[in-house]
C-alpha positions as CSV (number, residue, x, y, z in Angstrom):
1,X,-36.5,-36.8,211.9
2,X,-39.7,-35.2,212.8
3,X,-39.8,-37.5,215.9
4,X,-36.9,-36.1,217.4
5,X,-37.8,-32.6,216.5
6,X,-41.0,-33.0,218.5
7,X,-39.1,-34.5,221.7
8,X,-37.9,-30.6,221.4
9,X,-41.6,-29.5,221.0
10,X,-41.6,-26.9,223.5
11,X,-38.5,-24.9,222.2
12,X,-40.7,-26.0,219.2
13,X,-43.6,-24.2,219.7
14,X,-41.7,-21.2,221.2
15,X,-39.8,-21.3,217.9
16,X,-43.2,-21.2,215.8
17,X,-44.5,-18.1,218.2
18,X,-41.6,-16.1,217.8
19,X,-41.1,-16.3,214.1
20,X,-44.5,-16.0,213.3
21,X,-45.0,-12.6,215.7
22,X,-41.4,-11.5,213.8
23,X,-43.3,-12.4,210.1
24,X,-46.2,-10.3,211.5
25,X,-45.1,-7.6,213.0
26,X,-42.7,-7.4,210.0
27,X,-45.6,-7.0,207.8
28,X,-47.2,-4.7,210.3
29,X,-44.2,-2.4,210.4
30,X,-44.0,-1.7,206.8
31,X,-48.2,-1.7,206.1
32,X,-48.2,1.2,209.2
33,X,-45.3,2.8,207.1
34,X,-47.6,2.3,204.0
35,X,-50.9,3.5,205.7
36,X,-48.8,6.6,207.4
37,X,-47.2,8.1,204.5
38,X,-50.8,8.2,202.6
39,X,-52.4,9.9,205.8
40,X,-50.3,12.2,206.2
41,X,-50.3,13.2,202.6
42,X,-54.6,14.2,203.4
43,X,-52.9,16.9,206.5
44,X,-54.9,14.8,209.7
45,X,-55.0,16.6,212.8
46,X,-51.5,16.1,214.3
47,X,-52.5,13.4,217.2
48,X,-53.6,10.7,214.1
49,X,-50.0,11.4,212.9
50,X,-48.6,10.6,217.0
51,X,-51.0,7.6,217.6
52,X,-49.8,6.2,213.9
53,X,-46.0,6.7,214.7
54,X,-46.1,5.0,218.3
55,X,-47.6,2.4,216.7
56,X,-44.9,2.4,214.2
57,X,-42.4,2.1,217.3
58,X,-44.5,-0.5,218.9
59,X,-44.2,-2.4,216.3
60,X,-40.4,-2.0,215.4
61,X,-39.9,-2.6,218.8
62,X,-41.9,-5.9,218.9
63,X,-40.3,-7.5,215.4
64,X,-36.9,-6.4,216.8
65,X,-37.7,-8.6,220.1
66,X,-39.9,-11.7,218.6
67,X,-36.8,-11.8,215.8
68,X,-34.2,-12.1,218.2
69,X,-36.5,-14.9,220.4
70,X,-37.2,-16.3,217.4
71,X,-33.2,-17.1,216.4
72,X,-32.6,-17.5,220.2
73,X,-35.0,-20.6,220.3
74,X,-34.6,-22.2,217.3
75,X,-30.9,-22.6,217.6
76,X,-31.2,-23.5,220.9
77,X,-33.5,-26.4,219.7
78,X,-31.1,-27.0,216.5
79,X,-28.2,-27.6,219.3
80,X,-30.4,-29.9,221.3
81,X,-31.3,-31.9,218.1
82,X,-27.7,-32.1,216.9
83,X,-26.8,-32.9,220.6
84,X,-29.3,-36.4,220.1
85,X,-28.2,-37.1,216.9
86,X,-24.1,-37.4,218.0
87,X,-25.1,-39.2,220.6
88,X,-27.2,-41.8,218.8
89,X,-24.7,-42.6,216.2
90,X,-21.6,-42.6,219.0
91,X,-24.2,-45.3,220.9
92,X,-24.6,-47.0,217.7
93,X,-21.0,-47.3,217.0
94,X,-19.3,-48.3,219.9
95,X,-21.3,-51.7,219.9
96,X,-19.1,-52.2,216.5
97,X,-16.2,-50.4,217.3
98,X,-14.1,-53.9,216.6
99,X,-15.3,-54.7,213.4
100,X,-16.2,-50.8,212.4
101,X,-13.6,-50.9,210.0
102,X,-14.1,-53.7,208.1
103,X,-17.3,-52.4,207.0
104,X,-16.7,-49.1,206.8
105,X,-13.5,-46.8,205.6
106,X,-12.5,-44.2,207.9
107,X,-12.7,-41.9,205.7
108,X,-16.7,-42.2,205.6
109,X,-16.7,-42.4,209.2
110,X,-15.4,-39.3,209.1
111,X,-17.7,-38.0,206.6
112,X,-20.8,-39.0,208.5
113,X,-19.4,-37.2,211.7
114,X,-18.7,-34.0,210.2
115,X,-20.3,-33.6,207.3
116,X,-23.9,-35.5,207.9
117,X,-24.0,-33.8,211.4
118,X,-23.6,-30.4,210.2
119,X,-26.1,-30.6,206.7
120,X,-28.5,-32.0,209.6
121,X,-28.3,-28.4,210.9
122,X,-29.6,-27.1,208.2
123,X,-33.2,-29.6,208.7
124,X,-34.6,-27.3,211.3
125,X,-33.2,-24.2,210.4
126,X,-34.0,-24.3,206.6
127,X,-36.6,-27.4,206.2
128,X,-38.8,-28.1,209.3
129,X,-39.3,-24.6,210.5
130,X,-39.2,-22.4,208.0
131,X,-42.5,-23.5,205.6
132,X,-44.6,-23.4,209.6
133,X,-43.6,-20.2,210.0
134,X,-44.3,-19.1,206.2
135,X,-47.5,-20.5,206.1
136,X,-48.6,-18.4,209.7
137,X,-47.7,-15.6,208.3
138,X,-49.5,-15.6,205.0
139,X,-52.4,-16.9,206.7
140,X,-52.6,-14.1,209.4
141,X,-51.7,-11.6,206.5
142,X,-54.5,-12.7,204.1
143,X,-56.5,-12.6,207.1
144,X,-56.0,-8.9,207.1
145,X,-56.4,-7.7,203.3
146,X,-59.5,-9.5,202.4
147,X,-61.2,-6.8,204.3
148,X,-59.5,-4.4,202.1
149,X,-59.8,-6.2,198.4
150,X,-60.9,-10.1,197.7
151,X,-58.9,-10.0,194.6
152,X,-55.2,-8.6,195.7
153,X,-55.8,-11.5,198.5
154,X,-56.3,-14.4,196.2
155,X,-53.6,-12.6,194.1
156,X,-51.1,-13.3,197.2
157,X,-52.5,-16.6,197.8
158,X,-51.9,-17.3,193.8
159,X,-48.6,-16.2,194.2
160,X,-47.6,-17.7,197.7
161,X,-48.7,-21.2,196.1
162,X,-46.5,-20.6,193.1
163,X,-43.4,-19.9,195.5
164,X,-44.1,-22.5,198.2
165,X,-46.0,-25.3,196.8
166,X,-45.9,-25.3,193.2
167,X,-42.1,-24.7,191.9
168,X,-39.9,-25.8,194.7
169,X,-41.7,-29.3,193.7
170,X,-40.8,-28.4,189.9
171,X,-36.6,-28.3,191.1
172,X,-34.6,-31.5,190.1
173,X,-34.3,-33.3,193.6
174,X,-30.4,-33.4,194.0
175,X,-28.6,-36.6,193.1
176,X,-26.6,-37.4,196.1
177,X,-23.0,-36.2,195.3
178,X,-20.1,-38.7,196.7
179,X,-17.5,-36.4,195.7
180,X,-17.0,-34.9,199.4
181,X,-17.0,-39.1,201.0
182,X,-15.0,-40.3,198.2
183,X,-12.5,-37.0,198.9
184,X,-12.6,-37.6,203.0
185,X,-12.3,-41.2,202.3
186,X,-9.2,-41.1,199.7
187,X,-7.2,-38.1,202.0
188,X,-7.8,-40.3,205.1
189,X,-5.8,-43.0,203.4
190,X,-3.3,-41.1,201.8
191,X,-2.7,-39.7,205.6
192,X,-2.7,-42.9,206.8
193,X,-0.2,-45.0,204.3
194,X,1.8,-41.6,203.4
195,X,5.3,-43.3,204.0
196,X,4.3,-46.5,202.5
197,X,3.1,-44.8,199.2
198,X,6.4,-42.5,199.3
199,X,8.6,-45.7,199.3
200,X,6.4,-47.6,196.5
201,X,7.2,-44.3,194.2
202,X,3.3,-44.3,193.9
203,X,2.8,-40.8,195.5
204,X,2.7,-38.4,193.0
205,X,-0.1,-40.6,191.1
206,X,-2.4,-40.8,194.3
207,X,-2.2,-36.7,194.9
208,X,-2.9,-36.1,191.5
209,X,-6.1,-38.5,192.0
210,X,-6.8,-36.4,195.1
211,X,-6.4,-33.0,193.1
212,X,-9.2,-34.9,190.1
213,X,-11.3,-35.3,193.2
214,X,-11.0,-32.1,195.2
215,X,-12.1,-30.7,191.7
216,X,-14.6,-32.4,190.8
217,X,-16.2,-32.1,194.9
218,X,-15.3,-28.0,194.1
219,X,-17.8,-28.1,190.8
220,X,-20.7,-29.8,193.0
221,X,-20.4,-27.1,195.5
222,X,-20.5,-24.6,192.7
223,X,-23.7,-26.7,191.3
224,X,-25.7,-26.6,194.4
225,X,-24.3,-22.9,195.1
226,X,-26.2,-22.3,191.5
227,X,-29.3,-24.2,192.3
228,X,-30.1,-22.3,195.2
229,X,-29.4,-19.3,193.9
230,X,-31.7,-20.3,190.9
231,X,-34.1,-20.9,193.3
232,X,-34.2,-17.5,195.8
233,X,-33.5,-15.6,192.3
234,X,-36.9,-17.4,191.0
235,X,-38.9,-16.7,193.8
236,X,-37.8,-13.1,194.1
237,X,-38.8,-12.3,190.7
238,X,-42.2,-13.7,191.5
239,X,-42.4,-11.3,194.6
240,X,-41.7,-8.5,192.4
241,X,-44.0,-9.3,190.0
242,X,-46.3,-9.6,192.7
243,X,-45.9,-6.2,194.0
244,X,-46.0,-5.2,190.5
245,X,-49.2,-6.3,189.8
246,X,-50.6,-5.6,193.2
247,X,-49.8,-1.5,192.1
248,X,-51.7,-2.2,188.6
249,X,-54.8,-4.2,189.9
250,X,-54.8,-2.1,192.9
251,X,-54.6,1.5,190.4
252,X,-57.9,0.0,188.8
253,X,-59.5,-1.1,191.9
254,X,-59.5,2.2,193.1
255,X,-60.5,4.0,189.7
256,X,-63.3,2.3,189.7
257,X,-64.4,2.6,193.3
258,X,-63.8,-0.7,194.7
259,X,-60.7,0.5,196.9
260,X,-59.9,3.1,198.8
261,X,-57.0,5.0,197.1
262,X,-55.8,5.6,201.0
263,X,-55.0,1.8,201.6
264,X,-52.9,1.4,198.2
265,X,-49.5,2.1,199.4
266,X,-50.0,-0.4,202.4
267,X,-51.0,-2.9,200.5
268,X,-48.1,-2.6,198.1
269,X,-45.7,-2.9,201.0
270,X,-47.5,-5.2,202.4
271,X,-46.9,-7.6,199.3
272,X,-43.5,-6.9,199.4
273,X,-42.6,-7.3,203.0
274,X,-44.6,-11.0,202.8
275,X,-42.5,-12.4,200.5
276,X,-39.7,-12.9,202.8
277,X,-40.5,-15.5,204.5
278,X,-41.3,-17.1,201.2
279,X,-38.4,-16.4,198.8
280,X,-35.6,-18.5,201.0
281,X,-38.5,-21.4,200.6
282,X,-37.1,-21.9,197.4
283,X,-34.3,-24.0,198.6
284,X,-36.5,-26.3,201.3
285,X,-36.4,-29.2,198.4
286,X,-32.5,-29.7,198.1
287,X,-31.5,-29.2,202.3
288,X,-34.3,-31.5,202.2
289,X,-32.9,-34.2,200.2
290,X,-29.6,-33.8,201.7
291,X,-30.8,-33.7,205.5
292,X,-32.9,-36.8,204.4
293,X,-29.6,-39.1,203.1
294,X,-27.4,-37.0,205.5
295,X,-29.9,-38.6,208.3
296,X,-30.4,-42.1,206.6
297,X,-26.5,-42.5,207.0
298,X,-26.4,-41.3,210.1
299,X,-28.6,-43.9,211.7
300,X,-27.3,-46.8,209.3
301,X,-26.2,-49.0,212.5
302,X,-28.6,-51.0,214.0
303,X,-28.2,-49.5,218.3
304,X,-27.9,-52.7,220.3
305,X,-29.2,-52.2,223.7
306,X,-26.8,-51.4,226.1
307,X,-26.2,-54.3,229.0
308,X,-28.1,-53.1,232.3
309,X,-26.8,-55.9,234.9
310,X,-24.4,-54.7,237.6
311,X,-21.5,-57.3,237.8
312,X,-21.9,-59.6,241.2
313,X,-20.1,-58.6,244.2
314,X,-16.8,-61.0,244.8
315,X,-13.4,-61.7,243.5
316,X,-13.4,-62.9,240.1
317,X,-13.6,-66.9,240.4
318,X,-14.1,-68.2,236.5
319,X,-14.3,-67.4,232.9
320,X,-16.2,-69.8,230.9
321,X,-16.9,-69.7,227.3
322,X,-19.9,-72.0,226.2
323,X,-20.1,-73.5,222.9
324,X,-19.2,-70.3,221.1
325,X,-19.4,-69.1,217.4
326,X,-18.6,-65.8,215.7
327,X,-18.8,-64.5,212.3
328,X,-18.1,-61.2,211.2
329,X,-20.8,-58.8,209.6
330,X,-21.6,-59.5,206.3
331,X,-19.6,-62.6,206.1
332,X,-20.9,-65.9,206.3
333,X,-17.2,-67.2,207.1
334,X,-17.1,-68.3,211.1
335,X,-13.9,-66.9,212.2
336,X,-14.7,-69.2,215.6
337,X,-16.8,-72.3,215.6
338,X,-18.0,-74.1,218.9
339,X,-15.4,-73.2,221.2
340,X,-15.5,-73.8,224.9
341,X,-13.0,-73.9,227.5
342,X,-13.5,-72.8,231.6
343,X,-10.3,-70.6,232.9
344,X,-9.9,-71.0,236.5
345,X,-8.6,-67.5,238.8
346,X,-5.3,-67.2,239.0
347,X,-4.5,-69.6,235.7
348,X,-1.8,-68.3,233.0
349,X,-3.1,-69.4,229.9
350,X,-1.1,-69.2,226.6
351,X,-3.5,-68.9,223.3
352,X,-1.3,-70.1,220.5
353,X,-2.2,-71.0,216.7
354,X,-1.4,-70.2,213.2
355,X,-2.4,-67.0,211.8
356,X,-5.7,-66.5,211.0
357,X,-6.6,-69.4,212.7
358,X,-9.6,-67.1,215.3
359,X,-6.9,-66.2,218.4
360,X,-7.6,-62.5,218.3
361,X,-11.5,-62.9,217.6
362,X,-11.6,-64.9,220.6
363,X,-9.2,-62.3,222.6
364,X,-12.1,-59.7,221.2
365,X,-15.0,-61.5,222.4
366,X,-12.9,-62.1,225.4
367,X,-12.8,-58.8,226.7
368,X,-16.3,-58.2,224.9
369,X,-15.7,-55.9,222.2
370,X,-17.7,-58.5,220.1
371,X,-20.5,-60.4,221.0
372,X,-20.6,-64.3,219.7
373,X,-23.1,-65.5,217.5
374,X,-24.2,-68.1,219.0
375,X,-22.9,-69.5,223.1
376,X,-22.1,-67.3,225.5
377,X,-19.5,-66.2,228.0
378,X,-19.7,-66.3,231.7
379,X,-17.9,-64.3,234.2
380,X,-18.5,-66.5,237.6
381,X,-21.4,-67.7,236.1
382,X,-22.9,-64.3,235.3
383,X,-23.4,-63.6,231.7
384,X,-21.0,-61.1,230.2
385,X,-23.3,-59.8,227.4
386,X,-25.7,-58.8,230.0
387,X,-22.8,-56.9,232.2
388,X,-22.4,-53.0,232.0
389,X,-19.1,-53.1,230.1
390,X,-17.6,-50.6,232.1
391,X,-17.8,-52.4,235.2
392,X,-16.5,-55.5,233.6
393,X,-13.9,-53.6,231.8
394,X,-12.7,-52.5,235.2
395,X,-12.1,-55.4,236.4
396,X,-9.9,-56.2,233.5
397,X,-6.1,-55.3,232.2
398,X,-6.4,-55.4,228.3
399,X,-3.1,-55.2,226.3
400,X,-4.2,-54.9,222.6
401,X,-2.0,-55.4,219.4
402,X,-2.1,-51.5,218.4
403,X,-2.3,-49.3,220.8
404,X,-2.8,-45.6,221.4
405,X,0.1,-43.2,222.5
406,X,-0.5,-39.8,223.3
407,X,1.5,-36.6,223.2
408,X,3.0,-36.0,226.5
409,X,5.2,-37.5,229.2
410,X,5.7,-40.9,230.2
411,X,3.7,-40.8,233.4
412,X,0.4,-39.3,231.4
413,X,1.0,-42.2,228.9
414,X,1.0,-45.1,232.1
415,X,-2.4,-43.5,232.5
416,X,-2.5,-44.6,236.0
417,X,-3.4,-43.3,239.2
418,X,-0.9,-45.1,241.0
419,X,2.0,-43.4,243.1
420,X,4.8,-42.1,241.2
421,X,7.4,-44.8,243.1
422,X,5.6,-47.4,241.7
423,X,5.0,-46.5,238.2
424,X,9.1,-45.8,238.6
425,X,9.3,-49.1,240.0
426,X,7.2,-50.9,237.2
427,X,9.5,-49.6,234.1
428,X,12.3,-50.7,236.2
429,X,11.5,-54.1,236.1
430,X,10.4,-54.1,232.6
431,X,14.1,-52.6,232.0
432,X,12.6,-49.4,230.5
433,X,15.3,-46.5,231.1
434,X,12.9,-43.7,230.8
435,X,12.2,-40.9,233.6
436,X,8.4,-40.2,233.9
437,X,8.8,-36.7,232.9
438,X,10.4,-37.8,229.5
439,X,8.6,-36.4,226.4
440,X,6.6,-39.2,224.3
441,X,5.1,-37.9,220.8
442,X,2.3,-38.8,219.7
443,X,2.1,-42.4,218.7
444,X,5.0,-42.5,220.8
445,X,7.3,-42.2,217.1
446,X,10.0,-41.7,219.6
447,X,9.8,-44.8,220.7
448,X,11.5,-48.5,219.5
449,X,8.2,-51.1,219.1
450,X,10.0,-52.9,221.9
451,X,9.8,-50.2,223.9
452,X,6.6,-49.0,223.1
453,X,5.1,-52.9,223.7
454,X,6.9,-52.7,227.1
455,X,5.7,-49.5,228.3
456,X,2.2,-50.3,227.2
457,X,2.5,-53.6,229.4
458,X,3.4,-51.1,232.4
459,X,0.2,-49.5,231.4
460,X,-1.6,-52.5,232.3
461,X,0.3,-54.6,235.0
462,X,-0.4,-50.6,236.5
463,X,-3.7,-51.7,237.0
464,X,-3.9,-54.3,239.5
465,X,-6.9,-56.0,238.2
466,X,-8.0,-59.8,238.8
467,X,-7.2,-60.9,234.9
468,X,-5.1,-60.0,232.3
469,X,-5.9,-60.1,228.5
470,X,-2.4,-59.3,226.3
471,X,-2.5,-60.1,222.6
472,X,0.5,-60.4,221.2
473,X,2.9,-58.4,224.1
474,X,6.0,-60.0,223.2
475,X,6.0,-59.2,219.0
476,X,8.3,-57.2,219.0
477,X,10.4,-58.2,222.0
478,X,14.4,-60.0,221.0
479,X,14.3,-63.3,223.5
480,X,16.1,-61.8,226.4
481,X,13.5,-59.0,226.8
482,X,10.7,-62.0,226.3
483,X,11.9,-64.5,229.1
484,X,12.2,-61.2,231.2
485,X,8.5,-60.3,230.4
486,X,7.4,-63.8,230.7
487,X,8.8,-64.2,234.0
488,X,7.3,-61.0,235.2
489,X,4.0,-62.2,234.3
490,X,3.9,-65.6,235.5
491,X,5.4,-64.2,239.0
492,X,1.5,-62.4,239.3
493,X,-1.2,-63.7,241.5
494,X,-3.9,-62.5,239.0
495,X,-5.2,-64.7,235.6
496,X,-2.8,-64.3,233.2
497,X,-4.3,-64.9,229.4
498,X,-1.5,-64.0,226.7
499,X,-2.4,-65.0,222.8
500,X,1.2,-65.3,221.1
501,X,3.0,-66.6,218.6
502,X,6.5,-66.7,220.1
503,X,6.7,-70.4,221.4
504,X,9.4,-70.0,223.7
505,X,8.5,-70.1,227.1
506,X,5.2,-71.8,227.1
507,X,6.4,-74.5,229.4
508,X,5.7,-72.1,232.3
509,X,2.2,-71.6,231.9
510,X,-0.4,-73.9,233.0
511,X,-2.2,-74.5,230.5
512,X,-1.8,-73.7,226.3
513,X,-5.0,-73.6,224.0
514,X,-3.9,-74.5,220.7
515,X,-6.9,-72.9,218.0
516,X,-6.5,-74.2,214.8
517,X,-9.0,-74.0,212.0
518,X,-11.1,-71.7,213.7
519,X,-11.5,-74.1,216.6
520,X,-9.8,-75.3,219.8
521,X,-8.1,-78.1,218.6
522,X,-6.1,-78.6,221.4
523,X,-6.0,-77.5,225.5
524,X,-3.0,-79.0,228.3
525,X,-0.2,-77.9,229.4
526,X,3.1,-77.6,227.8
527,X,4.4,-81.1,228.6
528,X,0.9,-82.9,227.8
529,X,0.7,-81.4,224.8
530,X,4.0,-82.6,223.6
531,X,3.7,-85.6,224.7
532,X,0.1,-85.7,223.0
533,X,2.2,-85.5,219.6
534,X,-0.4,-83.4,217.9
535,X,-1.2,-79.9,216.3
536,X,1.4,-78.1,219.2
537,X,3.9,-80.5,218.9
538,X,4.0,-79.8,215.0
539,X,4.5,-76.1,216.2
540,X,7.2,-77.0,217.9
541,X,9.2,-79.0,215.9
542,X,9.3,-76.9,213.0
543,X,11.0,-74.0,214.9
């Protein structure tokens, strides 16, 4: 953490000046105040009592300014640090955004977006800055009263290492509380599968868990609410015994000659005005602990380098995959094992199989949201792992299984750029009776799944790009609204490459890649395969 607080090092350093000149002229202010109330009790001539009260001004003036600076600055740097940290882990998730979720529940996702980014706004505010600033200030004050007494200064310093040093390390370091995660985690889901658990009859149980949990992540609030209060409450008592002594020793010091009665009152106020900066160090050991694991979770994913190559100038040409393997993180199962295959432009390929035989783990590392194990995949000969995946994602129309909706009309939903006549023209031909001004809801709950898979196909045939990736298009289609869609598609001049487990229809395509067992078993067209009396024509024959 301290390496990215000192890429910030000259809002930094600025921070530093300005809360040390506040801490100083702080202690100034109320030493003048201290100093001016005991002159003016010996009757000076009247300009000592003017020269001392501008300099009481001056110096309200300047802790008024450096404070404000000081606040200025350092949340200005806190901004900038947060800023790096949301970036880093949105670069460090999208490289997994697949296979996030099999790793990780939303609802600690969610925790380590909100909750871990804002307790790391608490490092620089209350851990990083704050002891540099205290230990300036007691420096340049101790600086000042040993020319006034040796004692009352190691008195302060005594007292300073008790409040800074000695009993913050004495607190209980914080056991990590998974109360808040295990609350995010276990409301995300109820969200999520609210209709499913209303039907199973099992809501009532799974909000009364929630309420056990809200509780219990209530009490450790409460807990760390009490240990910081311990804390300030401990170190303000030590301040006032501080002062307290400081009035005693400094009563004796001057009965006995060794201080000047005039300086007493300042340094009294000069041991109480110190101690803020000190008292709210009390609590440096738990934000601390929790920026620390807040942080540690926060940079959990490994950030995989982000491709640099521009894709080659020219119409798309081939897609070849090359001996390739994948297996999801921390699994040793290969969900794809040695598959290679080259895809010429302008092909319609069908990708067919059992379930859970690798089809949509190769659609994925298709359009690269995974990366294989081992082979690679080449877009007209160029590496597509080494491609800016923007660029290659432009080139590309991707269809998934689940897709988004959003809450608006139709034509904001074909998020397309095209002219309205064609977008009209497009959800004619895909028999969708919808104007483009017609309201869609979020996740389009408006909407049939037949229409909702149709007007997502718009979305993409919208595009005009050289290929076509579509898993699963025609699920939820009844077979006269699949021949139509099937027809539609095959009619294109791009690359068509549809994974699908209807099995009507295939005899259009070119080619059909049967996956079985986690690797292509089978590639030819419709005809060859059948004829071939293998894995396909078993398919077939039990329809």
């Amino acid at each position: 953490m301290w390496q990215m607080v000192l890429s910030e090092k000259r809002d930094f350093l600025l921070a530093l000046l300005a809360g040390t000149v506040s801490g100083l002229t702080a202690v100034a202010l109320f030493a003048q105040s201290g100093f001016l109330i005991s002159k003016a009790a010996l009757l000076p001539p009247f300009y000592i009592i003017l020269i001392l009260t501008a300099f009481l001004k001056l110096f309200g003036v300047a802790k008024s300014v450096s404070k404000y600076a000081e606040r200025y600055i350092s949340h200005r740097v806190t901004f900038a640090l947060l800023e790096k940290v949301r970036l880093r882990f949105f670069q460090s998730l999208q490289p997994h955004a697949h296979s996030l979720l099999s790793s990780y529940r939303g609802g600690d996702l969610l925790t380590r977006m909100t909750k871990d980014v804002d307790t790391l706004q608490q490092y620089f505010l209350r851990v990083a800055y704050p002891p540099l600033v205290a230990l300036l200030v007691f420096f340049g004050t101790m600086l000042f009263t040993i020319w006034f007494s040796v004692w009352l200064t190691l008195l302060l310093l005594v007292s300073v290492i008790l409040c800074t040093v000695i009993l913050p390390m004495l607190w209980q370091k914080p056991k990590e509380s998974m109360s808040q995660q295990q609350y995010t985690e276990g409301l995300t889901e109820y969200f999520f599968g609210l209709t499913d658990l209303t039907v199973a009859g099992k809501r009532s149980a799974t909000e009364k868990a929630l309420q056990e949990l809200s509780i219990t992540f209530e009490r450790d609030l409460q807990n760390e609410d009490k240990q910081a209060l311990k804390a300030q409450l401990v170190n303000q008592a030590i301040a006032l015994l501080t002062a307290f002594t400081v009035v005693v020793l400094g009563a004796y010091f001057v009965a006995n000659g060794s201080l000047n009665g005039l300086y007493l009152a300042m340094l009294l106020l000069i041991a109480l005005t110190v101690f803020e900066v000190a008292v709210p160090l009390g609590t440096v050991p738990m934000h601390k602990a929790k920026s620390t694991q807040a942080f540690e979770r926060l940079t959990a994913f490994d950030i995989a380098p982000l491709p640099k190559q521009a894709l080659q100038q020219g119409n798309f040409q081939t897609l070849e995959a090359s001996s390739i393997s994948y297996s999801y993180p921390k699994s040793d199962f290969q969900a794809l094992h040695n598959v290679s295959f080259t895809i010429q432009a302008g092909e319609k390929i069908a990708i067919v199989g059992p379930s859970g035989a690798g089809k949509s783990t190769l659609f994925q590392l298709l359009i690269q949201n995974l990366q294989p194990n081992a082979g690679e995949i080449l877009w007209n000969g160029q590496t597509m792992s080494q491609i800016q995946h923007e660029q290659l994602w432009n080139q590309m129309g991707i269809m998934l299984q689940h897709n988004h909706f959003f809450s608006g009309t139709v034509k904001e939903n074909l998020l397309s750029e095209q002219n309205d006549m064609l977008m009209e023209e497009i959800l004619k031909q895909l028999q969708l009776p919808f104007s483009l001004d017609q309201e869609v809801l979020e996740q389009a709950r408006n909407l049939s799944g037949g229409e909702q898979q149709r007007l997502t196909l718009a979305r993409v045939l919208l595009r005009e790009a050289p290929i076509y990736f579509l898993d699963e298009p025609f699920a939820h289609l009844d077979t006269k609204l699949t021949t139509l869609c099937t027809n539609l598609l095959l009619t294109l001049p791009q690359t068509v490459i549809c994974i699908t487990h209807k099995l009507d229809e295939l005899e259009h395509f070119d080619r059909i890649f049967v996956i079985h067992e986690h690797h292509l078993a089978e590639v030819g067209s419709y005809d060859d395969l059948m004829e071939k009396r293998g894995i396909f024509y078993g398919m077939q024959k039990f329809l």
